[in-house]
C-alpha positions, 0 to 999 in steps of 0.5 A, a space after each residue: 486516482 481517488 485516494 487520499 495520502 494519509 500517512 507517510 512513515 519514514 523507517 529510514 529517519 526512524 532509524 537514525 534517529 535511534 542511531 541507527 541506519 537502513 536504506 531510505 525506506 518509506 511506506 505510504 499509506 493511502 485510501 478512498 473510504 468509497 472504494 475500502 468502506 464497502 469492503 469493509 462492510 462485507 468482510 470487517 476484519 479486512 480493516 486491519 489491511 486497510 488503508 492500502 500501503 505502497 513501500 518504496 525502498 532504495 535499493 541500491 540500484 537506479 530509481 526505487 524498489 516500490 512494493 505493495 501487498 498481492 491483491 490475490 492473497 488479500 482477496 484470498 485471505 478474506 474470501 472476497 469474490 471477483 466482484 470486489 478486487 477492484 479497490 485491491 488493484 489500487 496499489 498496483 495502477 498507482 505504482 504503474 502512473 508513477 512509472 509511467 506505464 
C-alpha cells in the first residue's frame, strides 16, 4: 500500500524481559515520506504523530485486537483540511487488507 514498515516494537517480549507478563502486544510502526513529508511541510508538529502506528494486541478472544489513532482527531487536533486526510486513512485500509475487507 506505499508504506515501509519501519519498526516493530514488542511490549510483550519487553515485558518478560523485565520479568514481567502482558498479553502479546505489538506496535507497528510504518510510513510513506510521500504521503506524511507534505504534511509535515504543512503543519511540522504533526512529526510527533508520524510515522503512523497500528497495535495489534491478543485480546483474549479469536484473531487479534488491531487499533490505530482516529484520522478525524488527528486532523482535528493539527487543523488539517480535507484535502490533506488521505495519508491519515492509512492505518484504517491496512488493517481492512489484512482483514480481508
Amino acid at each position: 500500500m506505499g508504506a515501509a514498515v519501519a519498526a516493530v516494537v514488542d511490549h510483550a517480549a519487553a515485558a518478560r524481559k523485565a520479568g514481567l507478563s502482558m498479553p502479546d502486544t505489538q506496535v507497528i510502526i510504518f510510513g510513506n515520506p510521500q504521503a506524511g513529508t507534505p504534511l509535515m511541510q504543512a503543519r511540522p508538529e504533526i512529526a510527533i504523530d508520524l510515522p503512523m502506528r497500528l497495535m495489534v494486541r491478543n485480546d483474549g478472544q479469536p484473531g487479534s485486537l488491531v487499533t490505530w489513532q482516529d484520522p478525524a482527531y488527528l486532523a482535528q487536533r493539527y487543523g488539517l483540511g480535507e484535502d490533506q486526510l488521505a495519508p491519515l486513512n492509512a492505518p484504517a485500509k491496512i488493517a481492512s487488507a489484512v482483514d480481508g475487507h
